[in-house]
C-alpha positions in Angstrom: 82.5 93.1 109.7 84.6 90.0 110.7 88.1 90.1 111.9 88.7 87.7 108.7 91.1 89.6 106.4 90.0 90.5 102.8 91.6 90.0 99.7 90.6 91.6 96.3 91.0 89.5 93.3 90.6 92.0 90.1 90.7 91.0 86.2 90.8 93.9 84.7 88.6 95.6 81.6 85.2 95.5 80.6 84.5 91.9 80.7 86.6 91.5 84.1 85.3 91.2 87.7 86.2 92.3 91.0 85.9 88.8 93.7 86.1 89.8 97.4 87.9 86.6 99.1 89.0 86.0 102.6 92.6 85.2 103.5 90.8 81.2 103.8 89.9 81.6 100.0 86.4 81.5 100.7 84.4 83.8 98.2 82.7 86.5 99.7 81.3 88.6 97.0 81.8 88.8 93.3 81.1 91.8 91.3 81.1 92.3 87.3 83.6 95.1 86.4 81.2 98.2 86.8 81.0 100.0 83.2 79.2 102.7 81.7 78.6 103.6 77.6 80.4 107.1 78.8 83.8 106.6 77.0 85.2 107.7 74.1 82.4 107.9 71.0 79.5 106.2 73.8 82.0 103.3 74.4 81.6 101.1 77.3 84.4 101.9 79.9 85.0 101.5 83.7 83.6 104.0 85.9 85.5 104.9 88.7 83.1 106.2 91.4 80.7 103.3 90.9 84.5 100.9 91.3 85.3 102.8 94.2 82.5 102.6 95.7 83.1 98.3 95.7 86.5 98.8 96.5 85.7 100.9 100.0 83.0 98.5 100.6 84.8 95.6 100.5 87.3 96.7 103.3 90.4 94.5 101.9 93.7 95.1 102.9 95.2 93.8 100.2 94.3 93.4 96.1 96.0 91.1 93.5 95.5 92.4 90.1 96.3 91.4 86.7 98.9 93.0 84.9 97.8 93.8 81.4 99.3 94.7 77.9 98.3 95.5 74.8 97.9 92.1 72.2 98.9 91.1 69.4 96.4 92.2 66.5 94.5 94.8 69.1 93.7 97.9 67.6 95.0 101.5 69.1 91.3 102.2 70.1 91.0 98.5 72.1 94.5 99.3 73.7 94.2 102.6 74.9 90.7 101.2 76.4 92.3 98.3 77.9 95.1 101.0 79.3 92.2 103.1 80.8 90.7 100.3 82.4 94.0 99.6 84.6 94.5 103.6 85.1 91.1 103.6 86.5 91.6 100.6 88.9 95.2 101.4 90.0 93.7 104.9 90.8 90.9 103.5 92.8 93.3 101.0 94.8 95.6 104.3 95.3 93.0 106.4 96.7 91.2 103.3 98.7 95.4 102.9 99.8 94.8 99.1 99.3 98.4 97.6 98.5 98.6 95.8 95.3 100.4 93.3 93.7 100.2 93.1 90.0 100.3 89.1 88.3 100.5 88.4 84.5 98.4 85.9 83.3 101.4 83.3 83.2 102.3 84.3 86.8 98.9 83.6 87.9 97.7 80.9 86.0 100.8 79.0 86.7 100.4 79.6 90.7 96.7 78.0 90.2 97.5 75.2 88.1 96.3 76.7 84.5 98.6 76.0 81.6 99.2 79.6 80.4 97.3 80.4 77.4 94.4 78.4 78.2 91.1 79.3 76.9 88.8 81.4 79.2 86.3 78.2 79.5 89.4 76.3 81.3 89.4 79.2 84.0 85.6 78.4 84.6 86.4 74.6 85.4 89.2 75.1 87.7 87.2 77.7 89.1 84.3 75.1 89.3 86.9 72.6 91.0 87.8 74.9 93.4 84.7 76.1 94.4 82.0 73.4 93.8 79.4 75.2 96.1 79.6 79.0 94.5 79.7 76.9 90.6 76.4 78.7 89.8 78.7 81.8 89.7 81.2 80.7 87.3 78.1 78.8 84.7 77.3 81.3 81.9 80.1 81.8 79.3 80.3 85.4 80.3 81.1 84.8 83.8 84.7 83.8 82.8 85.7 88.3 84.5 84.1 86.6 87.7 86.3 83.4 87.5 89.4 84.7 86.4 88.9 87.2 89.6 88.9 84.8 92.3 91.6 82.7 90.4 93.7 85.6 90.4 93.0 86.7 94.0 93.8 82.9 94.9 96.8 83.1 92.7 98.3 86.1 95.1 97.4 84.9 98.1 99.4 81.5 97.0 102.2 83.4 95.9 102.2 85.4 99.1 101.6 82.4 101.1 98.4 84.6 102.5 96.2 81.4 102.6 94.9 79.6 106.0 93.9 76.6 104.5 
């Protein structure tokens, strides 16, 4: 392991990812949110051994996570998965003792140049633009979690005036 320092960039739920950044902003490793059909009724929900187990990996010293809320029109059953989701990663980051700092999607999207409320495909282009060498990562759709991650762990690190470059 470098002496580089490692940031964790997390959007949270089952479509989100987990991006492992250095304090430059260079991406070291991106990882879809880690779920298992084990919830409630065989529903997909994050499994915290298998989260952990990316968390201690990664060695970071410090995580930027988005803060999340239920939504307008969400059902209780799409809420109180959503809720479990950030229980499960703010227990993870507790027992890993990573400090966090939790940014709402305005908060971060503002700090990376995204007009809050911006589709999810709007997060892949800036993504893109930020990192044209790693755009393969950020291509399908679906990889919005992945983008989102590292524009959120950038989004800290800005905010926390973390970045060397």
């Amino acid at each position: 392991m470098s002496d580089t320092a490692r940031y964790l960039g997390i959007d949270i739920g089952i479509s989100g990812a987990i991006a492992i950044m250095t304090d430059e902003g260079e991406i070291l490793e991106i990882h879809e949110m880690p779920c298992l059909h084990d919830g409630p009724a065989g529903r997909q929900a994050v499994n915290a051994p298998l989260l952990a187990s990316i968390v201690f990996n990664s060695h970071a010293t410090r995580a930027f996570i988005e803060r999340v809320s239920s939504r307008p029109g969400e059902g209780g059953v799409q809420s109180f998965s959503f809720g479990r989701s950030a229980g499960v990663v703010e227990g993870v980051m507790g027992a890993a003792v990573i400090p966090c700092k939790f940014l709402t999607p305005p908060q971060w999207k503002r700090a990376v140049g995204l007009a809050p409320g911006r589709d999810k495909d709007a997060s892949r282009a800036e993504a893109i633009r930020r990192w044209p060498k790693e755009a393969e990562l950020f291509k399908r759709k679906k990889d919005d979690g992945r983008a989102e991650a590292c524009l959120i762990a950038m989004a800290g690190m800005i905010t926390n005036q973390i970045t060397g470059g």
